[in-house]
C-alpha positions in Angstrom: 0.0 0.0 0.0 1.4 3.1 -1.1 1.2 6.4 -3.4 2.6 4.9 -6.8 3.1 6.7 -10.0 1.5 5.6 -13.0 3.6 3.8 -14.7 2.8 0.3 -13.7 -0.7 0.7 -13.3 -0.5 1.7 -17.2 1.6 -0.8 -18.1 -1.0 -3.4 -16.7 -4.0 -1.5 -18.3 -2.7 -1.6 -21.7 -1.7 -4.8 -21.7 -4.9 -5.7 -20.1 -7.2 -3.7 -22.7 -8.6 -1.7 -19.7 -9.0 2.0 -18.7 -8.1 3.0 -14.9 -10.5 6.0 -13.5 -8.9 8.9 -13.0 -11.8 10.3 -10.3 -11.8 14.0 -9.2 -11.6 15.0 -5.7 -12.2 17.8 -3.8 -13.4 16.9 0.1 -12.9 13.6 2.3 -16.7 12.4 1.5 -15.7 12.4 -2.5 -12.8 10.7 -1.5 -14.2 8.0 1.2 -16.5 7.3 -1.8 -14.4 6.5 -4.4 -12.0 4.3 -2.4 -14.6 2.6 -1.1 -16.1 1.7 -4.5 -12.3 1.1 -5.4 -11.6 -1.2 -2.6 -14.5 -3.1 -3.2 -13.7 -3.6 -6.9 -10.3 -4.3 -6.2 -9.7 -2.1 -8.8 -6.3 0.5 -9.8 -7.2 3.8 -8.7 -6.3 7.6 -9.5 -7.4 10.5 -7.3 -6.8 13.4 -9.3 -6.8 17.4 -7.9 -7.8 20.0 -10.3 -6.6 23.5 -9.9 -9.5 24.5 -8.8 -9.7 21.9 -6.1 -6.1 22.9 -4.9 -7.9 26.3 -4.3 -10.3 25.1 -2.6 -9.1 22.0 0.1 -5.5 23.3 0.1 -2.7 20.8 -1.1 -1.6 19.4 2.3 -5.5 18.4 3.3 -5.8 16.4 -0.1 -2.8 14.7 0.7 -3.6 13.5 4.2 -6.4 12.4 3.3 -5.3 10.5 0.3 -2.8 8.9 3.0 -5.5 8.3 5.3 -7.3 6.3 2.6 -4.2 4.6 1.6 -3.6 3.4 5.0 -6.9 2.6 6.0 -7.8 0.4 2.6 -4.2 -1.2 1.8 -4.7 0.6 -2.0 -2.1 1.2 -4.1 -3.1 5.0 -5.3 -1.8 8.1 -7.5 -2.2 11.4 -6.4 -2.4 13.3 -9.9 -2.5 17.0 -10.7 -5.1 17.6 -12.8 -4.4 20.5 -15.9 -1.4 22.2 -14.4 -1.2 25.5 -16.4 2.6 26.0 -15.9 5.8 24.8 -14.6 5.6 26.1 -11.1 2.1 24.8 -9.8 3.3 21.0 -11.3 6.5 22.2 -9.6 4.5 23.0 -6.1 2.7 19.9 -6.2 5.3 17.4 -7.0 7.3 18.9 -4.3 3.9 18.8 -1.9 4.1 14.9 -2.4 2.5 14.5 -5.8 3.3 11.5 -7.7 1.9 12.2 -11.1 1.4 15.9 -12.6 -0.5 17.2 -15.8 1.3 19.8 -17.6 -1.7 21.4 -20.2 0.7 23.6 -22.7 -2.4 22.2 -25.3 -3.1 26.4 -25.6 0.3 27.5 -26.7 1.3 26.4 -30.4 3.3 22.9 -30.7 6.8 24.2 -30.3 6.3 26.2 -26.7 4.1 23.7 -25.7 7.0 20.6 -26.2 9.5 23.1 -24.5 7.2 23.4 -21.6 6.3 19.5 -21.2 10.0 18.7 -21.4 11.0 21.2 -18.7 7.9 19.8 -16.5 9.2 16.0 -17.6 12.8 16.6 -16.3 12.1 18.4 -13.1 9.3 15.5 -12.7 11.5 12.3 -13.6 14.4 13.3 -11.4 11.9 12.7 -8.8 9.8 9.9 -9.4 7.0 11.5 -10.5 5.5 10.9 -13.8 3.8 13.0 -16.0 0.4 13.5 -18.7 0.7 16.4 -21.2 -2.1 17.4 -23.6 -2.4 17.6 -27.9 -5.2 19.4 -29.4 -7.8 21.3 -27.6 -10.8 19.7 -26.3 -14.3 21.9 -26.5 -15.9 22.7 -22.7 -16.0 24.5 -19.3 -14.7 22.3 -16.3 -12.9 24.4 -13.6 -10.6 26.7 -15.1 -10.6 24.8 -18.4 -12.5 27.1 -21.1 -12.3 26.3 -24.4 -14.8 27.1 -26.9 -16.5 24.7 -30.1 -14.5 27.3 -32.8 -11.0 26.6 -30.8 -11.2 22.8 -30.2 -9.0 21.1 -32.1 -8.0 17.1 -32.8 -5.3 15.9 -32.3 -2.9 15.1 -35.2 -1.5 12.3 -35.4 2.1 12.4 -36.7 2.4 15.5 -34.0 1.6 13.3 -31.3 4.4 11.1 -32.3 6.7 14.1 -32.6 5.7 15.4 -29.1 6.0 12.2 -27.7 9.9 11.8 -28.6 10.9 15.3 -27.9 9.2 15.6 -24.2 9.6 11.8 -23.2 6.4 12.7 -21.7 4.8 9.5 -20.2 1.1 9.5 -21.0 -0.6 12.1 -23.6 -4.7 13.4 -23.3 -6.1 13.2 -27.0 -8.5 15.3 -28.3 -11.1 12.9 -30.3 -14.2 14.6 -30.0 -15.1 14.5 -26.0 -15.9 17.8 -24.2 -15.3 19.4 -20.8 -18.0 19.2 -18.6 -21.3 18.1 -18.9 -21.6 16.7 -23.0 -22.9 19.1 -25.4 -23.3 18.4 -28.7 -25.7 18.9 -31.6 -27.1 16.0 -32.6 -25.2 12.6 -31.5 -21.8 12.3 -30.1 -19.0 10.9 -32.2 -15.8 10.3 -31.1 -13.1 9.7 -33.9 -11.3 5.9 -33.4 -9.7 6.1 -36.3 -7.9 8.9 -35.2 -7.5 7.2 -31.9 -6.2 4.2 -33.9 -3.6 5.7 -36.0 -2.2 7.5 -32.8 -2.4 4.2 -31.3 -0.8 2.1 -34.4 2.2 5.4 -34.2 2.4 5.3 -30.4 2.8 1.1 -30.1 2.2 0.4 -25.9 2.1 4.2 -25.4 -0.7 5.0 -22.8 -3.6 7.8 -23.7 -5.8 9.8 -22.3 -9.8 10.9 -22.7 -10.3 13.9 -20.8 -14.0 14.9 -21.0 -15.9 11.5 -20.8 -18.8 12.7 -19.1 -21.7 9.5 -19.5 -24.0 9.7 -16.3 -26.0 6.1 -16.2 -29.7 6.4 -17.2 -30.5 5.8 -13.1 -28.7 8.8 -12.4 -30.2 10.7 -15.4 -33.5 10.3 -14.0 -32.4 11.0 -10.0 -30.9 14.3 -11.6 -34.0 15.2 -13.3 -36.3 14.4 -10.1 -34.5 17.0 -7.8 -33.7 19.5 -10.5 -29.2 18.7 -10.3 -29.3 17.8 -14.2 -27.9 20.3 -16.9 -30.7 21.1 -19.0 -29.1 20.0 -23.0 -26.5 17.9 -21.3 -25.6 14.5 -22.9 -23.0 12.5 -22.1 -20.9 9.9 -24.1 -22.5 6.2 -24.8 -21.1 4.4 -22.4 -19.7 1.9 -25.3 -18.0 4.7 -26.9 -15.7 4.6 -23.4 -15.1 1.2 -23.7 -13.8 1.1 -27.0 -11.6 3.5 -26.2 -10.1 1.4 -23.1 -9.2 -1.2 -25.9 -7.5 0.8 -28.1 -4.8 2.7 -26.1 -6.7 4.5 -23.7 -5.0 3.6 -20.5 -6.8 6.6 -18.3 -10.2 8.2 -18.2 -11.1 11.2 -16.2 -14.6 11.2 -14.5 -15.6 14.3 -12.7 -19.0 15.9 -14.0 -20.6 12.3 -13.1 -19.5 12.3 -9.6 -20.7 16.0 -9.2 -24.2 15.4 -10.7 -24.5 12.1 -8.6 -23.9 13.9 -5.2 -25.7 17.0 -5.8 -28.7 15.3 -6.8 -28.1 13.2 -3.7 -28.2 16.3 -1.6 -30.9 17.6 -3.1 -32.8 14.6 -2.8 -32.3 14.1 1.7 -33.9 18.3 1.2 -36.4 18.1 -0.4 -37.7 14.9 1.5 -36.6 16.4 4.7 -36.3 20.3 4.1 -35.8 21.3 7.7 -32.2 18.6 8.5 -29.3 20.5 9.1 -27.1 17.8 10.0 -24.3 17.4 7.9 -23.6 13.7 8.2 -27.4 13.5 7.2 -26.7 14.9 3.6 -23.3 14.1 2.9 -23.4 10.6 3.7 -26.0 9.8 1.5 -23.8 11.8 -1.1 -20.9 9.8 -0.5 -23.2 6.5 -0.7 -24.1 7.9 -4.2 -20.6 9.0 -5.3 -19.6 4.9 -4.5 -22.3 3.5 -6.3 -21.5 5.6 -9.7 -17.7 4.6 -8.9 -18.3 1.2 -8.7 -20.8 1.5 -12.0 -17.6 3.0 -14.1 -14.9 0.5 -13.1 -17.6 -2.8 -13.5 -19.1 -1.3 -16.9 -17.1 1.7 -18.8 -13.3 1.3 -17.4 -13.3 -3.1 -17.3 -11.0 -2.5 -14.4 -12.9 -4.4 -11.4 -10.6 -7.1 -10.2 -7.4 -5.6 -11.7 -5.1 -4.3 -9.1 
């Protein structure tokens, strides 16, 4: 039991044809909640801490609590920075204890954007830690991620090889047609595999990444829509569309907006039946009950990582 880089947990999941979660935290219920599903599963696990959530909890709470749930469950677990915008917060957090950082130079044109990876990569790798980078521009608001549908961009796929050999970077976030956030789209959602395969075919046992794979289960849907926590328009991605994915080089996918909707309409579900509790533990334990049950739904049915740790 321990805090682990990525590398072996990727190793196994490519090898394996599986995804691992990559689950947002930001408090100790969202946390319980997702090693408890994880734990159950015995599945590989990823906590990952936007820059938002940094804000928020402060570095040194996420950490403890991290260890707490490493020594309470026996889990093998990385503690990932989620879109670092530049060197020094992936700096700050791999010194904080980190052991896996995301440097997003996706905004800056290819050349600045391999100069800033690789400076992230060597400071990283001296260190033990192991780091994601991003190609192409994926549509969406999540945090302080903002990028509009006339800026998002695909990846390219002889780039990504390029990038790939000039950084030594050790996992790359594609851009194949998910979105931040909740799924918006008109008409269906499409992602791009044949993209994803030639990147795949160019990067041979190179783990990817799907940022943006929002797909909240139709139970969850309609709990949302009952107590009002649903995003009127939002759609997420078929569920089968994810699991192609995890077969064809996608080692990691992030889940965030799911968790989010699954506790709030949680919450909003203990007020409205009991609109006068003020008890904490009375609405946030439910919440967490909730955040487990879509955890456990992701690694059984969209990630195929239950039983692989």
């Amino acid at each position: 039991m321990a805090l682990v880089n990525s590398t072996e947990m990727f190793k196994k999941a490519y090898e394996g044809g599986y995804a691992v979660g990559a689950f947002n935290v930001n408090n100790m219920e969202i946390i319980q909640g997702i090693v408890s599903a994880a734990q159950e599963e015995n599945a590989p696990l990823i906590l990952q801490v936007s820059a938002g959530a940094r804000k928020y909890a402060s570095p040194i709470y996420l950490k403890k609590l991290v260890e707490a749930a490493i020594e309470e469950t026996g889990l093998d677990i990385v503690l990932h920075l989620d879109h670092g915008e530049d060197f020094e917060i992936c700096k700050a957090c791999i010194d904080d204890g980190f052991s896996s950082v995301m440097i997003d130079g996706s905004k800056y044109p290819l050349d600045e954007n391999i100069a800033l990876t690789k400076r992230v990569v060597e400071y990283a790798h001296d260190r033990g830690v192991t780091v994601e980078a991003e190609l192409g521009k994926l549509a969406g608001v999540e945090d302080d991620v903002k990028v509009s549908a006339k800026d998002a961009t695909y990846t390219d796929p002889d780039e990504a090889v390029e990038f790939v050999e000039r950084t030594g970077v050790d996992s790359l976030a594609i851009a194949i047609g998910t979105s931040h956030g909740a799924y918006k789209f008109k008409g269906d959602p499409k992602l791009d595999f044949a993209r994803l395969e030639t990147i795949s075919a160019k990067l041979p046992n190179y783990p990817l990444v799907l940022h943006g794979a929002s797909s909240v289960p139709q139970e969850f849907v309609e709990l949302c829509n009952k107590y009002g926590a649903q995003i009127p328009g939002a759609q997420g991605v078929p569920e089968e569309m994810l699991r192609q994915a995890a077969h064809s080089g996608v080692c990691k996918i992030n889940i965030d907006t799911d968790l989010r909707l699954a506790l709030t309409a949680s919450i909003r579900k203990t007020f409205t039946e009991n609109p006068g509790e003020f008890d904490p533990r009375k609405y946030l334990g439910p919440g967490r009950d909730a955040i487990k049950k879509m955890v456990q739904h992701k690694i059984k049915n969209v990630l195929g990582c239950s039983g692989k740790r």
